[in-house]
KOLMARKE-146720 format. One record per atom (N, C-alpha, C): x, y, z. Coordinates in steps of 0.05 Angstrom, whole numbers, plus 5000, padded with zeros to 4 digits. Layout:
residues N
XYZ/...
***
This chain:
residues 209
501749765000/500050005000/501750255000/503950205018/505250535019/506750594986/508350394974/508650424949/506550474927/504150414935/502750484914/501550814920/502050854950/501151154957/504051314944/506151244936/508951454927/508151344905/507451204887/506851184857/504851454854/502651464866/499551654858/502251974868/503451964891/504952224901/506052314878/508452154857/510252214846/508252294811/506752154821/504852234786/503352434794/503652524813/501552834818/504253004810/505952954819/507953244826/509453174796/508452904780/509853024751/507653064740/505053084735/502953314725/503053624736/503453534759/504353854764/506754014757/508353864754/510454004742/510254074705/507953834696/508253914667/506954144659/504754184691/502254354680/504054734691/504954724714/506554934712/508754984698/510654814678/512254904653/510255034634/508154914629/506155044610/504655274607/504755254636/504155674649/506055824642/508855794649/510355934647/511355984612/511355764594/511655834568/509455944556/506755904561/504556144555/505756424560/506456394585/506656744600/509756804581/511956684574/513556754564/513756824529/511056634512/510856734495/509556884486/507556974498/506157254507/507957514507/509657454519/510857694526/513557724500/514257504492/515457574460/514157624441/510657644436/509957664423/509758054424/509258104448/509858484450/511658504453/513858444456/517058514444/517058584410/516058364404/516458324368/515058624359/512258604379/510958784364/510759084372/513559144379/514659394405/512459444425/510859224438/508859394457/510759314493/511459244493/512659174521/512959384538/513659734530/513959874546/511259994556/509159974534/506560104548/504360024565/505960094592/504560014619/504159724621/502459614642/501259344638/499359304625/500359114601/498159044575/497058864599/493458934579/490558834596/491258504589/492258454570/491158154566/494357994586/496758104589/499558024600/497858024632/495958204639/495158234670/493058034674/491657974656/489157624652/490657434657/493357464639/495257204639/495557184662/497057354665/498857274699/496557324718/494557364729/492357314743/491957094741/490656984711/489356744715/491956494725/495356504717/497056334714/496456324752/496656534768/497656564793/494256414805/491856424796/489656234810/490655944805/492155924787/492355564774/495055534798/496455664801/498855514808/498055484841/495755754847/495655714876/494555424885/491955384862/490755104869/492554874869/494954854850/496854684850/497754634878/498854914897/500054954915/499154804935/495354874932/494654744957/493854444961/494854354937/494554044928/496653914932/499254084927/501553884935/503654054950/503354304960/505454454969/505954624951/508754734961/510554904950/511954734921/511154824894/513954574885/515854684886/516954554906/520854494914/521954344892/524154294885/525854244868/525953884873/524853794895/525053514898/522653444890/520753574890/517753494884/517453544859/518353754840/517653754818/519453794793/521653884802/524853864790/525354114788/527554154780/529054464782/528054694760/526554464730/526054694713/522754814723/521054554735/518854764741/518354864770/520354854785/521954934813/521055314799/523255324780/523855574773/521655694759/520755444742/517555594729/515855684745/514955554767/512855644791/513956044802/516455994806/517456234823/517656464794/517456444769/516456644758/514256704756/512056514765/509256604752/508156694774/509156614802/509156804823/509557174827/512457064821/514257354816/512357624802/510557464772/508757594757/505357604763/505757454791/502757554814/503057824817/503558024805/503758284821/500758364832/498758284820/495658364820/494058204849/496257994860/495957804884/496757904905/497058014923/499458084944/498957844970/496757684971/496257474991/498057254987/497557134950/498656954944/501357034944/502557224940/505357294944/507157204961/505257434983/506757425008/506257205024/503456935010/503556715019/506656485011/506456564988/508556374972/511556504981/511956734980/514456805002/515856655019/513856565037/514056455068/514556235058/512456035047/513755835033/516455845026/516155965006/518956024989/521555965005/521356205025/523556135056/523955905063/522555705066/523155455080/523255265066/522655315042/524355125019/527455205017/527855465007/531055565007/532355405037/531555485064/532555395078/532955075089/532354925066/531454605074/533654585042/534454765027/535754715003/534254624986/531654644979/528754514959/528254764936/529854944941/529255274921/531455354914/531955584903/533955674904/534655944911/536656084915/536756264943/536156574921/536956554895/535956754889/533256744875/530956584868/528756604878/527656724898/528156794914/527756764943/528657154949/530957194929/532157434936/530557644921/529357544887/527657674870/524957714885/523257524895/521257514906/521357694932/523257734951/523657924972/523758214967/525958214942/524958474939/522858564917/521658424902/519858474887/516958664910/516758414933/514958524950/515458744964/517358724975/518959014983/518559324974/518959284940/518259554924/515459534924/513259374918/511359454914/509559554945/510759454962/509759484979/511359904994/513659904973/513960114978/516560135000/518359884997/520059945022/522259895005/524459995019/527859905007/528359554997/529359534975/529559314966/533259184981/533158964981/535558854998/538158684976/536958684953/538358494929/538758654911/537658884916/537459094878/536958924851/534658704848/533958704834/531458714811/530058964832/528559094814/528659314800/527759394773/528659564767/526259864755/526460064748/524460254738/525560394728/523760594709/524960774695/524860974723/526561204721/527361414738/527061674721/527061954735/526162224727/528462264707/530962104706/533062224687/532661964663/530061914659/530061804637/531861504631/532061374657/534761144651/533560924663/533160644661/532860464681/534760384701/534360444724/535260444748/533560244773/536560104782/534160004817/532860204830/530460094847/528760164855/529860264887/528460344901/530060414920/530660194940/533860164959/534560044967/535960184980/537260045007/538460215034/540960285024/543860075013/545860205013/548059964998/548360044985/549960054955/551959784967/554259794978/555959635001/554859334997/552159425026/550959215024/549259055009/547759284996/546959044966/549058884958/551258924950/553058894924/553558594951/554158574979/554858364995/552558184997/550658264992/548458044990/548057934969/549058034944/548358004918/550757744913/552857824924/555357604929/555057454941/553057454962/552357184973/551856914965/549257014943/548056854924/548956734900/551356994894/552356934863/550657074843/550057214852/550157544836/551657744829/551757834806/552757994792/553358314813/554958474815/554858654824/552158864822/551259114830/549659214817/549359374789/552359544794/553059614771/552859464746/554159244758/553958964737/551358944717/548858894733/547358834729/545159064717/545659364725/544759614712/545859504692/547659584689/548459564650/547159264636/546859174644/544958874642/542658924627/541859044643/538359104649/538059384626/540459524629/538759704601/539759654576/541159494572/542259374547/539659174535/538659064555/536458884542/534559134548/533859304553/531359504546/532659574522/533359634513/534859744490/534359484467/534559314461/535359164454/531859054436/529859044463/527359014467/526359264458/527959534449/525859784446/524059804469/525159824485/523360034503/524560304513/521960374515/522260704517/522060774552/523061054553/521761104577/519061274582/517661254595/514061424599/514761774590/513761864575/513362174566/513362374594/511562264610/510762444629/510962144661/513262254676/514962134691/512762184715/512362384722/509762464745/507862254747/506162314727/504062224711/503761854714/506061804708/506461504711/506861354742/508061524754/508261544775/505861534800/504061674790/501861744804/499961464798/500361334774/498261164765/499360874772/501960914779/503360644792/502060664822/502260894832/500960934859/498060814874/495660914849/493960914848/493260544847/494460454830/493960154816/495460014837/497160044857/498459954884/496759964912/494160294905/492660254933/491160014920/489760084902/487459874884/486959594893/489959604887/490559274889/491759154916/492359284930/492459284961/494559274975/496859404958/499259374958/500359614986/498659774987/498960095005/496660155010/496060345026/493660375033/493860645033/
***
């Protein structure tokens, strides 16, 4: 009986793993399809915000069917698939900051990986409006450039970022606007303006109050 209960275990968590690779290549060719067709810089396209809404209800139900997939449960490529389609919950802040915590105790059991874990911290971090600890989020800024988002202090990013096996930050600026560049994107006309409506779409969604 107990072998036939890890036969039904192991054929759940490889459906689940095939069904979240398949989220994540939807959401990824979606988003090459507005590259191709230069739309990537203007704001959050309505149908990229369906996607990743509807991807983040599917993966939660997964979640609460078999856990967190950790890298032993479902393997390392849809380990990593799950923690982007997360990452692209921005419209979630429950499931987020639910899968976070998770997140944590997989990294710390070695089932994740540590910079998952560092993207997802500070992803929540900015939206929530606080100093980021990894610098690797990024936004356009008033001088027109993509730049990290705010974070406490330069030093220690760059020693946390080493922790993991990350790139410096500098490193990684020039990274990050070489592929904006690359992708054609622009920066917003009116910097205020965008600003205020990132604000607005953060109380909305319950990010600030």
């Amino acid at each position: 009986m107990r072998f036939g209960n890890n036969t039904i275990y192991r054929m759940n968590y490889k459906s689940a793993a095939e069904r979240i690779i398949a989220l994540r290549n939807t959401d990824i060719e979606f988003r090459e399809r507005l590259v191709q067709n230069k739309r990537i810089g203007e704001g959050y396209n309505e149908e990229m915000k369906k996607l990743h809404n509807r991807n983040a209800r599917i993966l939660n139900h997964i979640i609460d069917t078999i856990g967190y997939p950790t890298i032993d449960k479902v393997g390392k490529e849809a380990s990593e698939a799950a923690w982007m389609i997360i990452q692209h919950s921005i419209e979630q802040p429950d499931f987020m900051k639910k899968c976070v915590k998770l997140l944590e105790r997989a990294v710390s059991e070695n089932k994740a990986e540590a910079r998952s874990l560092a993207y997802l911290t500070d992803r929540i971090a900015t939206l929530e409006g606080k100093p980021q600890l990894y610098g690797t989020q990024f936004d356009w800024d008033e001088n027109k450039k993509l730049s990290p988002k705010l974070f406490d202090n330069l030093a220690k990013v760059n020693q946390r970022r080493k922790s993991i096996g990350l790139k410096t930050l500098e490193e990684q600026t020039a990274i990050i606007r070489r592929q904006a560049e690359n992708e054609s994107q622009f920066p917003p006309t009116d910097f205020v303006k965008r600003k205020q409506e990132i604000d607005e779409w953060r109380k909305k969604v319950g990010w600030i109050k």
